[in-house]
Phi, psi and omega in degrees: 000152182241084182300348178289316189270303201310337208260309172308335168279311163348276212288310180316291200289001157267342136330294197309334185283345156332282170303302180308336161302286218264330195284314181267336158269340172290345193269321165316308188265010159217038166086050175078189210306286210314336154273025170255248234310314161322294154305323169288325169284316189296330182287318177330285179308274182325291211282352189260347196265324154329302190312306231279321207286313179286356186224017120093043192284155184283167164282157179258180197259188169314303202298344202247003179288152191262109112039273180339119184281328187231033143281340160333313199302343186275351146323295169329315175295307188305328184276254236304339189279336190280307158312299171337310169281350169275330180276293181316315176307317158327293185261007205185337183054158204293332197287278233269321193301300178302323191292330169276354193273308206293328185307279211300315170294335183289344206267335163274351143343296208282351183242357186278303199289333209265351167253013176060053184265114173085348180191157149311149214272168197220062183313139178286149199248188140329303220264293176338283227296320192299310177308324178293306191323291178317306185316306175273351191279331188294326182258014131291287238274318174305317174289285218281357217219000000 
């Protein structure tokens, strides 16, 4: 088992209602979600540009740059996912916002791997479903309680 990603992926996703939080009150003082969420990238964008400066990472070159128009995209996503949750939190608190952020990922998760979008496919089983199934009823029971 490699418990060094697991304790990290742990610890990243006990972060987010943290961020999401922290995200929504910076959007109160400087005039709503998009500019929090702009902002949280640009601090992002700084402290990640730091590291790379502090761990001396090469620049990459033109040729290693992707083509591709929509690989781009996962900027895009990360902003639309960072406002959702600035707006959501808001209106839903940190318990029920993460219990649905997580819902909505598992389940395009389990249909991203069982078509193999982007990796290799992970056909969905029984067992997968049963965990979503379970995934959402802990997030109905979080809305509503």
């Amino acid at each position: 088992m490699q418990w060094g990603f697991i304790a990290l992926a742990a610890v990243g996703g006990a972060l987010l209602p943290l961020q999401a939080l922290i995200n929504a009150r910076l959007g109160q003082s400087i005039g709503g979600p998009v500019w929090a969420a702009c902002t949280s990238f640009l601090v992002g964008t700084v402290g990640l540009a730091l590291f790379l400066l502090v761990q001396r990472a090469p620049l990459p070159t033109l040729g290693q740059l992707p083509t591709t128009p929509w690989l781009w995209a996962g900027g895009l996503l990360g902003a639309f996912y960072v406002a959702a949750a600035i707006v959501s939190v808001q209106h839903l608190g940190a318990a029920a916002t993460i219990a649905l952020v997580i819902a909505g990922q598992l389940t395009a998760s389990l249909l991203l791997d069982h078509f193999g979008v982007l990796a290799a496919p992970h056909p969905l089983t029984l067992l997968r479903v049963a965990g979503a199934v379970l995934l959402f009823a802990g997030a109905w029971l979080i809305t509503r309680f």
